[in-house]
SERO-4910 file (N, C-alpha, C, O; in steps of 0.05 Angstrom, whole numbers):
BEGIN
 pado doro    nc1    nc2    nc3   cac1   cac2   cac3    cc1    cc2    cc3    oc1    oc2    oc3
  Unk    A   2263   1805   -749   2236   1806   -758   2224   1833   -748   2233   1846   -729
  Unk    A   2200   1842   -766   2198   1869   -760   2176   1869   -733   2162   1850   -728
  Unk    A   2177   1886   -722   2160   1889   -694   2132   1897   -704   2126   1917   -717
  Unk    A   2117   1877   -696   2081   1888   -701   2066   1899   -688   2054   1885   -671
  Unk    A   2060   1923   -690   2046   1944   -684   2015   1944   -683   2007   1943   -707
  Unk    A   1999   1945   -669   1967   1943   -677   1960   1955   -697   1972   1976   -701
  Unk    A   1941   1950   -715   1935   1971   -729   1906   1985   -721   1885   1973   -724
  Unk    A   1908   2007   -714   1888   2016   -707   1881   2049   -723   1871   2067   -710
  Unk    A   1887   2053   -756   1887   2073   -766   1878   2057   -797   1884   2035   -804
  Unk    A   1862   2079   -812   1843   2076   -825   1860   2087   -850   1877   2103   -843
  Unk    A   1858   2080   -878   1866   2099   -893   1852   2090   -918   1855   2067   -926
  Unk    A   1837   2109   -929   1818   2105   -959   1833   2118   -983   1853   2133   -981
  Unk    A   1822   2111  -1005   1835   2115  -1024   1823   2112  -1041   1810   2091  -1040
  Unk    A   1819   2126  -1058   1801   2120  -1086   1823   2107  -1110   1845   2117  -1115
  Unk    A   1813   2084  -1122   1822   2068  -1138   1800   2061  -1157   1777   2056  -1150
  Unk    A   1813   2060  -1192   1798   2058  -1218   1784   2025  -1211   1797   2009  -1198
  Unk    A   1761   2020  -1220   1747   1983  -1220   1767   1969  -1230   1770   1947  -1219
  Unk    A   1783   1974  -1247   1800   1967  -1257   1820   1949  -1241   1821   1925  -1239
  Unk    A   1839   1976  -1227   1866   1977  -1211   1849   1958  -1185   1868   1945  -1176
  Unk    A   1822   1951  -1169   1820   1945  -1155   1815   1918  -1155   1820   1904  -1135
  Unk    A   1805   1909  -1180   1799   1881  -1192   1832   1867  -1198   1839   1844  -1193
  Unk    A   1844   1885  -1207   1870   1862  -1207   1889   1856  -1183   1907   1840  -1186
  Unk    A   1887   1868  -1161   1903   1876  -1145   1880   1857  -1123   1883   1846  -1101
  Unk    A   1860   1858  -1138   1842   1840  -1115   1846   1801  -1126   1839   1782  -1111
  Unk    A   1857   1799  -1151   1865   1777  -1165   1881   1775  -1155   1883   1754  -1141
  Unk    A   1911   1799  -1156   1935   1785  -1144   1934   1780  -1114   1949   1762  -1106
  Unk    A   1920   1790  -1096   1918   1785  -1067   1907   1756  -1063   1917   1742  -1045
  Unk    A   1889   1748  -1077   1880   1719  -1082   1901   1700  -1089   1904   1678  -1079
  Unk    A   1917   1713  -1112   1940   1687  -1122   1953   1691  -1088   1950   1673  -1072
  Unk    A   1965   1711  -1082   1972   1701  -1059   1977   1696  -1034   1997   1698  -1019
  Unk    A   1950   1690  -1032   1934   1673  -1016   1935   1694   -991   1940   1685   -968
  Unk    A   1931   1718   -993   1923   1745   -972   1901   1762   -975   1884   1759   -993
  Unk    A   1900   1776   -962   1873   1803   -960   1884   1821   -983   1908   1818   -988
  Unk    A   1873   1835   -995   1874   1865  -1004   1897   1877   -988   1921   1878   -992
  Unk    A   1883   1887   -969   1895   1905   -946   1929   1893   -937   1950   1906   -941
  Unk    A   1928   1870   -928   1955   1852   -934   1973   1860   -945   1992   1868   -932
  Unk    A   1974   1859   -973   1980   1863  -1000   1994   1888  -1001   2018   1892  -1005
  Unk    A   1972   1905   -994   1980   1933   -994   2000   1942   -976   2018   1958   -982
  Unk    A   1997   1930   -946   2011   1941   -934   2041   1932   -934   2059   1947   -925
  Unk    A   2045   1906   -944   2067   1892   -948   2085   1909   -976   2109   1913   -976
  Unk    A   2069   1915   -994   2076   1933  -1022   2085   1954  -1001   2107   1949   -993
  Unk    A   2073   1978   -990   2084   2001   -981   2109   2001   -959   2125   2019   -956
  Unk    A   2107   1976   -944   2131   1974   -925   2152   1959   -938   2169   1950   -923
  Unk    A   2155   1954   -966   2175   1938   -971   2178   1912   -969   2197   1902   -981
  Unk    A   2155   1893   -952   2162   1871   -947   2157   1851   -965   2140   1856   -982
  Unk    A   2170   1827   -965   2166   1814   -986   2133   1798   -991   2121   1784   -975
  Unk    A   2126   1806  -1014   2105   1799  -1023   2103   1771  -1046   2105   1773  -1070
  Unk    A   2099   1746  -1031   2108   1721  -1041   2075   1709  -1041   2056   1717  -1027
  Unk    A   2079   1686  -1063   2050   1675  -1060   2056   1651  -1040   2076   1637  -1041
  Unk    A   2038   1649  -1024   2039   1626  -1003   2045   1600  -1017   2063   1584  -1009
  Unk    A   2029   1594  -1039   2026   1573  -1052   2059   1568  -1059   2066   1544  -1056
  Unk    A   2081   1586  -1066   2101   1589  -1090   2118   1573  -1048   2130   1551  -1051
  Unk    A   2118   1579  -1032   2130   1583  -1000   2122   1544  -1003   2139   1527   -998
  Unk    A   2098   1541  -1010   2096   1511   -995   2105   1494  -1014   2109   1471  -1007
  Unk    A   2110   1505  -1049   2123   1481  -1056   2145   1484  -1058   2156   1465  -1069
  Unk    A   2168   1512  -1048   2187   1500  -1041   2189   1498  -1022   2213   1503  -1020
  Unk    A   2182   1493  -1001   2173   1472   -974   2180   1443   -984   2201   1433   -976
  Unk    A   2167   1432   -998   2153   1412  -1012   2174   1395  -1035   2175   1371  -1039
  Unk    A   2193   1423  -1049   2209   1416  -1048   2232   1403  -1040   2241   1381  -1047
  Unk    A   2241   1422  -1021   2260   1412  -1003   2256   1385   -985   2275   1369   -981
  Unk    A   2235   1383   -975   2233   1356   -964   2234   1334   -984   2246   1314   -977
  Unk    A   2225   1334  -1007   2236   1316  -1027   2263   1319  -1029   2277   1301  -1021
  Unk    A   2271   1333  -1037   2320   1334  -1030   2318   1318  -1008   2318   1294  -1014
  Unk    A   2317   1321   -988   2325   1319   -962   2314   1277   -959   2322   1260   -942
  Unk    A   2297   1275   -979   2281   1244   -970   2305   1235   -990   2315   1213   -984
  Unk    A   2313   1246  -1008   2325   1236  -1037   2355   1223  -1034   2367   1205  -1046
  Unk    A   2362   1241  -1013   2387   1247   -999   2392   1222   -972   2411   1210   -962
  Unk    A   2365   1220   -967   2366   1196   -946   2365   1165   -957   2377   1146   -947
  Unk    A   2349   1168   -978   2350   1147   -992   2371   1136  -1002   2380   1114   -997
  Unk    A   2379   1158  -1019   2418   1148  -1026   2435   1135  -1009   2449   1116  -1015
  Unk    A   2433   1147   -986   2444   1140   -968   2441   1112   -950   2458   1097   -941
  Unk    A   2412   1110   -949   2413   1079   -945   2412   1052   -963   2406   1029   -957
  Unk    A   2422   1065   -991   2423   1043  -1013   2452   1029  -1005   2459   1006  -1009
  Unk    A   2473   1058   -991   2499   1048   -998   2501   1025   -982   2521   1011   -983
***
């Protein structure tokens, strides 16, 4: 995992109403800051929607109940 660093540095940027409104939509779908977003986009890291993380969470614990179940029918 990557080592976290404080952030204690500032960086502005001029962006069209446009580019700031959708990028402020996609930070909402998932479920982060702006800033988040961005910094995860420029370092590479994976940029997932939280929501998309808990249902396969949500998933898998259904396999795993499905799997137990089977198991105690035999």
């Amino acid at each position: 995992m990557a080592r976290k660093h404080s952030k204690t540095e500032f960086v502005g940027i001029r962006m069209s109403l446009v580019d700031v409104e959708a990028l402020r939509v996609e930070a909402g779908q998932c479920g982060m800051t702006m800033s988040e977003l961005i910094r995860r986009r420029i370092t590479g890291q994976l940029v997932a929607s939280r929501t998309d993380q808990e249902t396969a969470a949500s998933i898998d614990r259904l396999g795993r109940m499905r799997t137990c179940w089977r198991r105690s029918l035999r």
